[in-house]
N, CA, C and O of each residue as an XYZ file, in Angstrom:
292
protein
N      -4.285     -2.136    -36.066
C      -4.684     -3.434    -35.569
C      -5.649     -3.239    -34.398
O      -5.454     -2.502    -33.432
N      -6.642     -3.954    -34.609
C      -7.935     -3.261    -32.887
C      -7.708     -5.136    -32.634
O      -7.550     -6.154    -33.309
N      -7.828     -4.686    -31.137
C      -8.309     -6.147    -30.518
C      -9.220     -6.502    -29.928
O      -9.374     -5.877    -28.879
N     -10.259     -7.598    -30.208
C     -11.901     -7.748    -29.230
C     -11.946     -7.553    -28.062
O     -10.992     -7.395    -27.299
N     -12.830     -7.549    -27.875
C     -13.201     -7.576    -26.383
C     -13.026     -8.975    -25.139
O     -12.772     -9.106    -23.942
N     -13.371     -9.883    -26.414
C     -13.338    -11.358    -25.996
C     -11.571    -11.184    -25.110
O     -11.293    -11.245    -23.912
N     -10.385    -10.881    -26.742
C      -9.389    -10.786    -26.152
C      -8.904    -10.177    -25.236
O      -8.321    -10.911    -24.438
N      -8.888     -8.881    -24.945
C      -8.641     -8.027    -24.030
C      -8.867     -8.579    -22.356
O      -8.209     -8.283    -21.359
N     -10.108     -9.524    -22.503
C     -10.715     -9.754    -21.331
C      -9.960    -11.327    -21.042
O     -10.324    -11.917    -20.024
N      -9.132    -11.853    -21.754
C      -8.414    -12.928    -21.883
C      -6.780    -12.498    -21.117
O      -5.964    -13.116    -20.434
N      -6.883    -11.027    -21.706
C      -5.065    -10.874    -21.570
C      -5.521    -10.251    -19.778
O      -4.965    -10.976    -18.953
N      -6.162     -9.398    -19.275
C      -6.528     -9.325    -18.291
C      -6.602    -10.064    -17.285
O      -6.346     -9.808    -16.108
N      -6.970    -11.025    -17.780
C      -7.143    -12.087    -16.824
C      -5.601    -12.957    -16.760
O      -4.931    -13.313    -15.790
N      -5.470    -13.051    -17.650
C      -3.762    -13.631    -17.621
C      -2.448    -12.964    -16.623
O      -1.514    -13.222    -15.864
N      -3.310    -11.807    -17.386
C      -1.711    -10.643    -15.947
C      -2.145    -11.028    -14.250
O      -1.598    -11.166    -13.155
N      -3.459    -11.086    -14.858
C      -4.111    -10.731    -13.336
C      -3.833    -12.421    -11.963
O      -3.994    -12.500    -10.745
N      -3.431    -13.330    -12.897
C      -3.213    -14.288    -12.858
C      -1.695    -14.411    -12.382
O      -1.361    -14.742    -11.244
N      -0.901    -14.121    -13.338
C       0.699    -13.835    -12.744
C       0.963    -12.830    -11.884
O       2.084    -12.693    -11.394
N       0.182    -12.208    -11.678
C       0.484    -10.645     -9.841
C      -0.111    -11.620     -9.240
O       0.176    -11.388     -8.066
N      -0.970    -12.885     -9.248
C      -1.140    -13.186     -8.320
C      -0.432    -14.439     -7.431
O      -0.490    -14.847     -6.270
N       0.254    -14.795     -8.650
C       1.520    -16.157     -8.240
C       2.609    -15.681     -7.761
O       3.252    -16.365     -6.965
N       3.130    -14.172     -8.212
C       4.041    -12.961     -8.214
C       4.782    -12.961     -6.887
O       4.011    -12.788     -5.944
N       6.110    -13.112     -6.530
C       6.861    -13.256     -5.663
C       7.947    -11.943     -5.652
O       8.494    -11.753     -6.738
N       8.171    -11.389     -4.991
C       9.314    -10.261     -5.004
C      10.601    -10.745     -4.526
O      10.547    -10.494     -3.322
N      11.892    -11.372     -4.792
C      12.476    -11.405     -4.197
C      13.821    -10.183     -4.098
O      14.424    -10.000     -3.040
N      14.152     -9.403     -5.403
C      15.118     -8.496     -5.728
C      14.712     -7.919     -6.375
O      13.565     -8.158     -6.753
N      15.334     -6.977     -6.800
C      14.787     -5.113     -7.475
C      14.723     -6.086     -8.661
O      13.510     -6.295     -8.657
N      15.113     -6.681     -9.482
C      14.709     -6.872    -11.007
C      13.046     -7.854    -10.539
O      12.294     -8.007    -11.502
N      12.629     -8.356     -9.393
C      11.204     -8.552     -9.530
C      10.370     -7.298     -9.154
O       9.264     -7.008     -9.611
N      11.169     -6.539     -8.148
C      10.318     -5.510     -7.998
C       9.657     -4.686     -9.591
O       8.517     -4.272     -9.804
N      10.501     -4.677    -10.226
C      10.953     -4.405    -11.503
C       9.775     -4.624    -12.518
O       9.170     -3.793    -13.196
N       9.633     -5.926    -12.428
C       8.930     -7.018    -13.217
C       7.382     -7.010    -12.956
O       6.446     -7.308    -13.699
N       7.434     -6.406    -11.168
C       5.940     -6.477    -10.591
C       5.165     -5.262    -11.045
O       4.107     -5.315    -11.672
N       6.100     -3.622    -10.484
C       5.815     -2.799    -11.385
C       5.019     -2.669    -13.092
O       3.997     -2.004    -13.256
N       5.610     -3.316    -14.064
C       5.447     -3.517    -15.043
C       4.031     -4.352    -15.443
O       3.146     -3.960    -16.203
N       4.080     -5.372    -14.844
C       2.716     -5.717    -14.873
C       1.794     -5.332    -14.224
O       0.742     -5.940    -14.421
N       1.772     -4.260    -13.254
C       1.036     -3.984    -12.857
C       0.452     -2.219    -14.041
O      -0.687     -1.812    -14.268
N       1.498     -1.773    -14.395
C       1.257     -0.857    -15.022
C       0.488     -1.660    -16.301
O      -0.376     -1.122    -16.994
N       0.835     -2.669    -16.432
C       0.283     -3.334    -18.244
C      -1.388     -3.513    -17.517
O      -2.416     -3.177    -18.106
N      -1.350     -3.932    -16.551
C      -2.880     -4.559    -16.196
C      -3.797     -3.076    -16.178
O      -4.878     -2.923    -16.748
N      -3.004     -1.958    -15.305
C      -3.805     -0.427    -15.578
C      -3.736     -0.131    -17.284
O      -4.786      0.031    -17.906
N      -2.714     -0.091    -17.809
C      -3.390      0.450    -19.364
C      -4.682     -0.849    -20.317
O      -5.506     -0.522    -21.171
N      -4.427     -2.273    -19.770
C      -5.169     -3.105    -20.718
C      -6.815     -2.598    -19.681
O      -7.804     -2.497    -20.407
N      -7.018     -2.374    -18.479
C      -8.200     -2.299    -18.236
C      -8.279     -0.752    -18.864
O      -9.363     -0.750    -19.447
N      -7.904      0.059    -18.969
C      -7.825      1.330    -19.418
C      -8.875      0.672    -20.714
O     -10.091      0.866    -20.679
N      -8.331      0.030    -21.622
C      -8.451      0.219    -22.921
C      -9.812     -0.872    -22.677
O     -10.301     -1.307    -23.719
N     -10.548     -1.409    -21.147
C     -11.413     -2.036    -21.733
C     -12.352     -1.181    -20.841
O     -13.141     -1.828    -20.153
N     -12.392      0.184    -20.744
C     -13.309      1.041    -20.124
C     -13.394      0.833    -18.860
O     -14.334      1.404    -18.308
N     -12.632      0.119    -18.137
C     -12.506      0.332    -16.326
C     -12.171      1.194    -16.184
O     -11.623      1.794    -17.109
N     -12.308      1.734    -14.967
C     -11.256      2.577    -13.869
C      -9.820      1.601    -13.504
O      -9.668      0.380    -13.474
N      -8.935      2.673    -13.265
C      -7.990      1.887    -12.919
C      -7.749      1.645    -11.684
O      -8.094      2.645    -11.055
N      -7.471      1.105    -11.211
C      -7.312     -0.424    -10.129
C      -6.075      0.152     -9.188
O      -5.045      0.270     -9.851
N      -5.946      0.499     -7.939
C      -5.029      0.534     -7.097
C      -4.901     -0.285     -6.339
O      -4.162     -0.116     -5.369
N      -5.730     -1.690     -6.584
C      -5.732     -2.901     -5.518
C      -4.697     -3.581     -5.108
O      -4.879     -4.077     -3.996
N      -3.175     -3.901     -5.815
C      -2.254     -4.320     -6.021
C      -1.231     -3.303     -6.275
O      -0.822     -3.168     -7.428
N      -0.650     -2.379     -5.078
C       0.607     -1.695     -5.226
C       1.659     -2.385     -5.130
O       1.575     -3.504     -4.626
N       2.939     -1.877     -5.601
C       4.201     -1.939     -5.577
C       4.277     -2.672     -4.588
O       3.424     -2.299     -3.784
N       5.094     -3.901     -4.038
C       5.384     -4.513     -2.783
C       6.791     -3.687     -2.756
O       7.484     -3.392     -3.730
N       6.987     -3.445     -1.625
C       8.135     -2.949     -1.101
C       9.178     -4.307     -0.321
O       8.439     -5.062      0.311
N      10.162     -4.589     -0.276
C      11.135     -5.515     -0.115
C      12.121     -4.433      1.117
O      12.229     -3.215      0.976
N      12.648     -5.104      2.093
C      13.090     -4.527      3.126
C      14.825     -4.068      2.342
O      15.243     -4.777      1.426
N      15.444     -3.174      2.710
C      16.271     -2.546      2.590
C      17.783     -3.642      2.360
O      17.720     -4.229      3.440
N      18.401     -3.939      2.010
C      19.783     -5.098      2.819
C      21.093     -4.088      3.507
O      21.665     -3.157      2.940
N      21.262     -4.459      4.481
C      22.691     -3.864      5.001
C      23.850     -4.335      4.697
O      23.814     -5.438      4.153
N      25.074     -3.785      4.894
C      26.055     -4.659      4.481
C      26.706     -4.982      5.485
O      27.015     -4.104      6.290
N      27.110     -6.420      5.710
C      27.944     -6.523      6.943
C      27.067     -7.375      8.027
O      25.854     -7.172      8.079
N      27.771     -8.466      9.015
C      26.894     -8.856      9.943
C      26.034     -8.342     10.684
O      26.591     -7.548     11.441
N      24.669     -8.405     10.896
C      24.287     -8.025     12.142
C      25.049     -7.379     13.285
O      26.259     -7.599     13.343
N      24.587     -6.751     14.029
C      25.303     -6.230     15.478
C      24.693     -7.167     16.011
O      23.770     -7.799     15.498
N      25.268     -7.363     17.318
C      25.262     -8.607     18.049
C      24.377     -7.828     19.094
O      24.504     -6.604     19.139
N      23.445     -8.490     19.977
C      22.924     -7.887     20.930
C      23.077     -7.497     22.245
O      23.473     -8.316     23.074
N      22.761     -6.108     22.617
C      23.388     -5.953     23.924
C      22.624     -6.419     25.349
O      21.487     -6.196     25.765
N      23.557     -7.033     25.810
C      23.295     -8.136     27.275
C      23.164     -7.360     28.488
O      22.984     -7.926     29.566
């Protein structure tokens, strides 16, 4: 199955579209962001770009368990 060019440059633009509405809130978006970001490097792959490091991985801060420490006075 080959796909045009027309298309390719359709689906590109579509991913490129959702990383950009793209919100991280927990590892299954981190997850999700990853993934499209890898789909957007192989579809420009396949339309003769270079691939794109413009949009890395967002990193999400760590969670602790347990209240805060309270601050010292």
């Amino acid at each position: 199955m080959t796909i045009t060019q027309r298309s390719l440059e359709t689906l590109i633009d579509l991913v490129e579209i959702k990383l950009s509405c793209f919100e991280v809130y927990d590892r299954d978006d981190a997850r999700e962001l990853a993934n499209l970001e890898s789909c957007l490097n192989e579809l420009n792959l396949l339309a003769g770009r270079q691939k794109q490091n413009g949009n890395p991985v967002v990193k999400f801060p760590a969670r602790t368990r347990g209240r805060p420490r309270a601050a010292a006075v």
